[in-house]
N, C-alpha and C positions, 0 to 999 in steps of 0.2 A: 658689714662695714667695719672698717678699723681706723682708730686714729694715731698720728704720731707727734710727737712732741718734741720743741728744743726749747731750752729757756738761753736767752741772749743777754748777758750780762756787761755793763760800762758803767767806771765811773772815772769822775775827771779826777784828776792826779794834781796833788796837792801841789800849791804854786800857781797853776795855769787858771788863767784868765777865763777861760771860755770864750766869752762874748768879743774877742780879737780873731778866730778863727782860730789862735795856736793851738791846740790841743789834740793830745792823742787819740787817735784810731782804734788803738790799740782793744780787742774785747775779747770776751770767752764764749763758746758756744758750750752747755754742758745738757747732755744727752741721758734720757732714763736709764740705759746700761753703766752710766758712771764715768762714760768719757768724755776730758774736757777737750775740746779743741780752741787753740788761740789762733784769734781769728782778727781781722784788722781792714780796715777799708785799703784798697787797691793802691800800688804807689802809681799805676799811671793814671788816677781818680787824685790821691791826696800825694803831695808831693812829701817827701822825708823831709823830717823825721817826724811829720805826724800820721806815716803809715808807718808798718812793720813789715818789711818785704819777705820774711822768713814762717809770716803768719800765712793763713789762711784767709782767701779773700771772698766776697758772696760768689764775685761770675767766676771764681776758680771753682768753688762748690757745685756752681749751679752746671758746668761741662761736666765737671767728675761726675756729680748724680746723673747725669744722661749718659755718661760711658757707663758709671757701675752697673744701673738699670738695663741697660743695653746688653752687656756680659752676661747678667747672672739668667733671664732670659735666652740668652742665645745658650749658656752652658744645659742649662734645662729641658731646652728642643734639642741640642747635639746629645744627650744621655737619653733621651727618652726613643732617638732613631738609632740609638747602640751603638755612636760616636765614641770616641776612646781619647779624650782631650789632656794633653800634658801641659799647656801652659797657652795661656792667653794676656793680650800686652797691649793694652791701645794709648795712642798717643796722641789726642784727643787735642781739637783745638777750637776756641771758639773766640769771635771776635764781635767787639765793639763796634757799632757802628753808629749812626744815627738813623732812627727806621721811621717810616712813612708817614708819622704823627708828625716829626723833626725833634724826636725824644732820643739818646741818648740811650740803645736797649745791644743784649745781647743776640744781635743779626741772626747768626750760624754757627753751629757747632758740627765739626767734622768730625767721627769718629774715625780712627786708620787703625783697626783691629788688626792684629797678627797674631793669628792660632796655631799651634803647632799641635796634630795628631797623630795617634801611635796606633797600633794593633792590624790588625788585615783590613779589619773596613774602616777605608777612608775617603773622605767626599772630596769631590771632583773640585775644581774651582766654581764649577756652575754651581752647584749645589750649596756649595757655601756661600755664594751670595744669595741664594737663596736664602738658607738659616740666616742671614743677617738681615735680610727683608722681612722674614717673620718676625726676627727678634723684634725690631724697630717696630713692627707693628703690634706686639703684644708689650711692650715695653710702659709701664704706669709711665713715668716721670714723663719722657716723648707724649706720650697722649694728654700730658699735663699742663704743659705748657702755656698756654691760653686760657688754665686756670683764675677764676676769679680771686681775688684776693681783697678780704673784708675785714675793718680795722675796727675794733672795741676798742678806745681805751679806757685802762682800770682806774679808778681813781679812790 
């Protein structure tokens, strides 16, 4: 078993009300390896200037973790059949929608992977939807999705 860790850091910005709704989005994700990302509620969620559209947002995070996861899987089954991968590029989409509870959730995410391979053996276009079908199905974060999610607070 392994666990992973983010500490999510905000605070209100001196002046702002809070309890009006004005207030910034604005926050830091900082991660065990030492990197911070700023990170900020969605501007088509919070309208500006109390998102930051240059930040990072959750459902931006939460498509890139399913493409990352997706890739680094799929790179792992192309190396281990003696695939020869010079560059992979997905441009990943996922959308908003309102889902069957009538909640407000991230519907679908489309990965649109484009792999470019080099050396003598190179898979067919079947085969590689195949490698992307495996991927998807060994993929943590994909198989994660419908994860429980249980709240402590510290106090």
């Amino acid at each position: 078993m392994a666990e992973y860790t983010a500490t999510i850091q905000w605070c209100r910005h001196e002046g702002e009300a809070f309890s009006d709704n004005r207030y910034s989005r604005a926050h830091e994700w900082l991660f065990d390896g030492g990197v911070t990302v700023p990170a900020s509620a969605s501007p088509h969620i919070v309208p500006l200037p109390y998102s930051v559209v240059e930040n990072v947002d959750p459902e931006e995070a939460f498509v890139a973790s399913l493409s990352s996861c997706h890739m680094l899987v799929f790179l792992g089954i192309a190396a281990k059949r003696r695939y020869v991968v010079d560059r992979y590029e997905d441009e990943a989409i996922g959308v908003m929608a309102e889902n069957e509870a009538g909640k407000l959730a991230v519907t679908r995410v489309t990965l649109r992977p484009r792999v470019v391979f080099s050396g003598d053996r190179r898979p067919s276009p079947e085969q590689i939807e195949k490698l992307h079908h495996l991927a998807h199905e060994e993929c943590f974060i994909a198989s994660s999705v419908l994860t429980e999610v249980v709240t402590e607070p510290r106090f």
